[in-house]
N, C-alpha and C positions, 0 to 999 in steps of 0.2 A: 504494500500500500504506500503509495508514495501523497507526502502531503500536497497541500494546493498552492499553485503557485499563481501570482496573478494572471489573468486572463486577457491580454488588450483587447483583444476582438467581443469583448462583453463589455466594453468603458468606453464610455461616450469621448468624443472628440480631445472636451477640455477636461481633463482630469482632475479638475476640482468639481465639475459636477456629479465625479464617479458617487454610486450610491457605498453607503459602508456594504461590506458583505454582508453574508447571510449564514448563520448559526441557528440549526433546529434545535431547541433546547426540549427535551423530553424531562418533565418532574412535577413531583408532587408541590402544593400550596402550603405556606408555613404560614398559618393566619398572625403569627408575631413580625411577620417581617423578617427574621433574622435566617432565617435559606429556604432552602426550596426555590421554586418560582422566582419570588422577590432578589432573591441574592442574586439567583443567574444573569436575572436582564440587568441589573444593575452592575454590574461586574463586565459582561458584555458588552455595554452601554461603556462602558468607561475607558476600554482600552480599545474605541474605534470600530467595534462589527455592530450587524443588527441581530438583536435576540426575535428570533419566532417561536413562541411558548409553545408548546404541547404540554395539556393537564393530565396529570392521570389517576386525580384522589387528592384528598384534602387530608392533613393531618389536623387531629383533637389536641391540641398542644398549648401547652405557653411556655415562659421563659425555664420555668424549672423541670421540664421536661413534657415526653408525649403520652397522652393516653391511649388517643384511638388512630384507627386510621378509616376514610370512606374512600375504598375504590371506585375509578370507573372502570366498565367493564371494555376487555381490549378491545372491541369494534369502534367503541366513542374515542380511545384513544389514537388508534389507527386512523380512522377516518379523517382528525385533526392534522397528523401529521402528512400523510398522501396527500391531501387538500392544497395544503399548502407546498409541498415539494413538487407536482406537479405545475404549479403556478410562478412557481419563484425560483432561484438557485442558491442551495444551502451549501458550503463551501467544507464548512463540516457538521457531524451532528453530535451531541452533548446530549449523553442518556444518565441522568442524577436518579432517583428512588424512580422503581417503573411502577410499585404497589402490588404487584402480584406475578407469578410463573407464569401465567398464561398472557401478560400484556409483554413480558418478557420476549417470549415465543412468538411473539406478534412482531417487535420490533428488531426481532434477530429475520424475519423474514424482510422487512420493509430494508433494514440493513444490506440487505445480498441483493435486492432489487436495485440498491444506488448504492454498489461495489465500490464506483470510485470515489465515494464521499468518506474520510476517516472518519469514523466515527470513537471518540473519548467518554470513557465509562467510567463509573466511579462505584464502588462498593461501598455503601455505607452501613454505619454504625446498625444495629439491626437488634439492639439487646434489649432494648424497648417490647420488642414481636414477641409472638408465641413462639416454643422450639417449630413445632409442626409448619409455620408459616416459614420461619427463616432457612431451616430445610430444603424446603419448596423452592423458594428463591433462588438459592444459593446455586441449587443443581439445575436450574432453570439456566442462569445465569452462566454458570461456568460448560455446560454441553450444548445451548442453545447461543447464547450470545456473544461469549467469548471469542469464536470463529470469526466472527466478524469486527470486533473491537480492535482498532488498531492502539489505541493508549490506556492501559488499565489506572487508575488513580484509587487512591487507599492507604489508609493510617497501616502502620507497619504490622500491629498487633492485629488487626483485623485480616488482614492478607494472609499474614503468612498463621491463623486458626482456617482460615478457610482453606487455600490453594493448598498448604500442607499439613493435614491434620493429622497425618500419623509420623510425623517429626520427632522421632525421638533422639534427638543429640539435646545435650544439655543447653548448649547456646543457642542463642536464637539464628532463624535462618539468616543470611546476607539479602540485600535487594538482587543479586545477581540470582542466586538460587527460587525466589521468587520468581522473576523474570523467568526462567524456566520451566517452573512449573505454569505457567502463565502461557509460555510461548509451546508447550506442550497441548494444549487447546487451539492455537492459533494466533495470539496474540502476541504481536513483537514486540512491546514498547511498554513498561511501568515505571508506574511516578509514585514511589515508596516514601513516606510521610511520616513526623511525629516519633523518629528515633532518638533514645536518648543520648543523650556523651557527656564526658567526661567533664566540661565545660560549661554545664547546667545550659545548654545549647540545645535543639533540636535539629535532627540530622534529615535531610530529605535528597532521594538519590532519583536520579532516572538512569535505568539500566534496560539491556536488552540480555539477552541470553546467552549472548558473545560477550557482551564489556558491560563498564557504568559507563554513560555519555555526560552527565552531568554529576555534581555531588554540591548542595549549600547549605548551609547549617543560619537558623533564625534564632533570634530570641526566645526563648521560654519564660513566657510568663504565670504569672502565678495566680491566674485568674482561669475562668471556663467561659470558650467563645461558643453562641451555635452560629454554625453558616460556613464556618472555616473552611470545611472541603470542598461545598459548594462554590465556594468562591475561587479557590484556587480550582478545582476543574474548568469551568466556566471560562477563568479568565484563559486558560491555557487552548482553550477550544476557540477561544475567541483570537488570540495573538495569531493560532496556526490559521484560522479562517482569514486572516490582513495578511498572507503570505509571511510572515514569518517561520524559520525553519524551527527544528523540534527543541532545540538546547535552549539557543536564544528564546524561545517561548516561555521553557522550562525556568528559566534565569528570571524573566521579566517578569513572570506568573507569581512570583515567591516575593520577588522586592513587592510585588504589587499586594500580596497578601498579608505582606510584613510590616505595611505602613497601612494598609486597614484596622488589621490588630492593633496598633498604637495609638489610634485612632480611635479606637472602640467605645461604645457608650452603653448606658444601662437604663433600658426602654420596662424592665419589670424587678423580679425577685430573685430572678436567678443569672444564666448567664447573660456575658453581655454581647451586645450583637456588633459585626465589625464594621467599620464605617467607609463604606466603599467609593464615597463620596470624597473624602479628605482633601482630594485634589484639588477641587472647589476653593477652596480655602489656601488658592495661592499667597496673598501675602502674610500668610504665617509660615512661609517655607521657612526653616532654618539653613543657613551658609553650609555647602558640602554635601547636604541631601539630594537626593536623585530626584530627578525633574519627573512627575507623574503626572499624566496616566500617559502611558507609550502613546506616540502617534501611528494614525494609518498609512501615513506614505512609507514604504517599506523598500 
């Protein structure tokens, strides 16, 4: 799967009247604002592409966590995204929570219909579910979807219970070994999250199954964000959609996560949501700080 690279022959004359691209963002509704839905387009939105939502279920939640969740069922999810990918040109597509195995199985088919679109996944947190629901998912997700997922995205500890659950070495897997198990499904590309080190730093690697292409270590703080992976898949879906290639995406995706986080505010009781917006607020740049949000000309 090779990423996308700009297209002349689809950009009008004057290149400033190019439209931003186009990102199918496939997720769930976070009624807080702080991911799902809301996080993606905003994060989208920030680093130059255009977000196209596709819903697929509303979470029962607020800031200190989720109760329930309401599916739709995969035809209304389907239907949204065909609708629109015959209509438009999605450059890539961004699948966050799908809500269930069988909307899974739906979007691992729409996937193989538009081969040359990468499409960037992300496995989320799931401990919220019943065993029997996350289960369902997971094996949904890993025989049905994976084949077609060109970037897997995921907190380290979640990855490597899933991708390797009968790991018995005492240390934890590497992102390289992941990557393997990963690219053993089909997927060549993961973006391994939320390692610790030695440095009270968190470590975040992008690896393929051959090497690491990228490796950068963020602040660890000492608070609880929701939205965080959201937004770094998002954005990273979004950079490769502006023709950006995979590392530089990976690099830009993390500064751009890392000064949300720092950013971050406190909308209820529990965690705080990160503030994707920040950029807004140029004349509080401080001297040496990275110029945000990346631009679209590439």
């Amino acid at each position: 799967m090779n990423f996308p690279d700009p297209a002349p022959g689809d950009e009008p004359a004057d290149a400033s009247d190019a439209p931003p691209p186009g990102v199918l963002v496939v997720d769930a509704n976070d009624p807080t604002g702080a991911g799902g839905l809301a996080a993606d387009l905003l994060a989208v939105a920030s680093v130059g592409a255009h977000a196209m939502p596709v819903l697929t279920g509303a979470w029962v939640r607020d800031t200190t966590g989720i109760f329930d969740f309401q599916p739709l069922e995969e035809d209304a999810v389907i239907a949204q995204a065909r609708t629109v990918l015959e209509d438009t040109r999605a450059r890539t597509i961004r699948v966050g929570f799908a809500g269930s195995a069988e909307v899974l199985g739906a979007l691992a088919e729409l996937a193989s219909d538009y081969a040359d679109v990468p499409v960037i996944a992300s496995m989320p947190d799931l401990s919220w579910w019943d065993e029997a629901h996350i289960e369902a998912y997971q094996d949904a997700f890993r025989e049905l979807l994976l084949p077609q997922v060109t970037l897997l995205v995921g907190n380290h500890g979640t990855l490597a219970r899933w991708l390797l659950p009968d790991w018995a070495h005492e240390r934890a897997p590497t992102p390289r070994e992941l990557a393997r198990a990963a690219a053993e499904m089909g997927t060549p590309y993961v973006l391994v999250t939320g390692m610790g080190q030695a440095d009270h730093r968190l470590g975040n690697v992008l690896a393929s199954a051959q090497s690491t292409l990228g490796s950068e270590s963020v602040e660890r703080f000492e608070v609880a964000f929701a939205g965080a992976g959201d937004t770094l898949a998002s954005t990273v879906a979004a950079l490769l959609a502006t023709g950006c290639d995979l590392v530089a995406a990976f690099q830009e995706a993390l500064q751009y996560l890392d000064r949300s986080l720092q950013a971050a505010y406190r909308v209820g009781m529990g965690q705080l949501v990160p503030d994707r917006l920040f950029w807004a607020q140029a004349e509080d740049e401080e001297p040496g700080r990275p110029t945000m949000p990346p631009t679209r000309a590439r």
